[in-house]
N, C-alpha and C positions, 0 to 999 in steps of 0.2 A: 628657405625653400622658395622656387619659383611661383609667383601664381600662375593662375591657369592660362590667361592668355600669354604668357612666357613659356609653356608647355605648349603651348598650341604650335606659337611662333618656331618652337623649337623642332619638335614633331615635322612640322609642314617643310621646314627649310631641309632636313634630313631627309623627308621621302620624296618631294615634288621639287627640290632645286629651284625654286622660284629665282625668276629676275626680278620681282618687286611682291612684295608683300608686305602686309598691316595688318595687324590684330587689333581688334577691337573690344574692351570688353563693355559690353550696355546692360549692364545688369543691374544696376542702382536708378535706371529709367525704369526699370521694369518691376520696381518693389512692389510685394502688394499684388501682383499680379500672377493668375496660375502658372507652374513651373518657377518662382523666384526661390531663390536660393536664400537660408534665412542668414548666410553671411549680407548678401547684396553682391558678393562676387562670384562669375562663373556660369552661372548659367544662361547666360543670354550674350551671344559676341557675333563678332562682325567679322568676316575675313574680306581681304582683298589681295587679290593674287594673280598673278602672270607667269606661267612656266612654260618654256621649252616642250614639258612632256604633254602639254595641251594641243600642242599643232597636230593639224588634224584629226582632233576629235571633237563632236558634237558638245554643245552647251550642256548637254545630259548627260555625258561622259565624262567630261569634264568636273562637272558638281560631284558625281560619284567617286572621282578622284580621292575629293576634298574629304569627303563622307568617309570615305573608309579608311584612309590615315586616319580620320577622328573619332570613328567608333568606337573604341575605349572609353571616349571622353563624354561619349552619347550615353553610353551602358552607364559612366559614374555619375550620371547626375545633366551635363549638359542638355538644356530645354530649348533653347532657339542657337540657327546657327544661318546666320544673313551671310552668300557670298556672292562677292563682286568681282566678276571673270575681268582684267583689265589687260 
C-alpha cells in the first residue's frame, strides 16, 4: 500500500499535471505535537509544485488548487499542509 505522501504525489500529478513536484512528509518533526498522527506518518507534509494550470491565477487560487485535490486527505486525518508555489 502506498503511504500518504505517495498518494498525495499520486492524486496531485493526476489533477494538476505538474512540471515539478515533491512530497514531503514532516510528521515525525511534528510527534508529540497537536494534530500528530499516532503512526508519525501523514499528518503533517510539505508540497512543492509548479503547474501549467497555475498561470494566471493568483497565489490564493493557486493554494486552493492544491487544497481541494487534497480534501479527502484533509477530511481523513491530514493536519498541516505547507505548500511551496515554484
Amino acid at each position: 500500500m502506498p503511504t500518504v505522501a505517495e498518494q498525495i504525489h499520486m492524486r496531485l500529478t493526476q489533477q494538476l499535471q505538474p512540471t515539478s513536484l515533491k512530497v514531503v512528509d514532516e510528521s515525525a518533526a511534528h510527534a508529540g505535537h497537536a494534530g500528530a498522527s499516532a503512526t508519525g506518518q501523514g499528518s503533517h507534509m510539505r508540497v512543492c509544485i509548479a503547474s501549467p494550470l497555475f498561470t494566471s491565477l493568483s497565489r490564493v487560487q493557486r493554494h486552493r488548487l492544491v487544497y481541494d485535490a487534497l480534501q479527502d486527505f484533509i477530511d481523513q486525518g491530514l493536519h498541516a499542509l505547507a505548500i511551496e508555489l515554484i
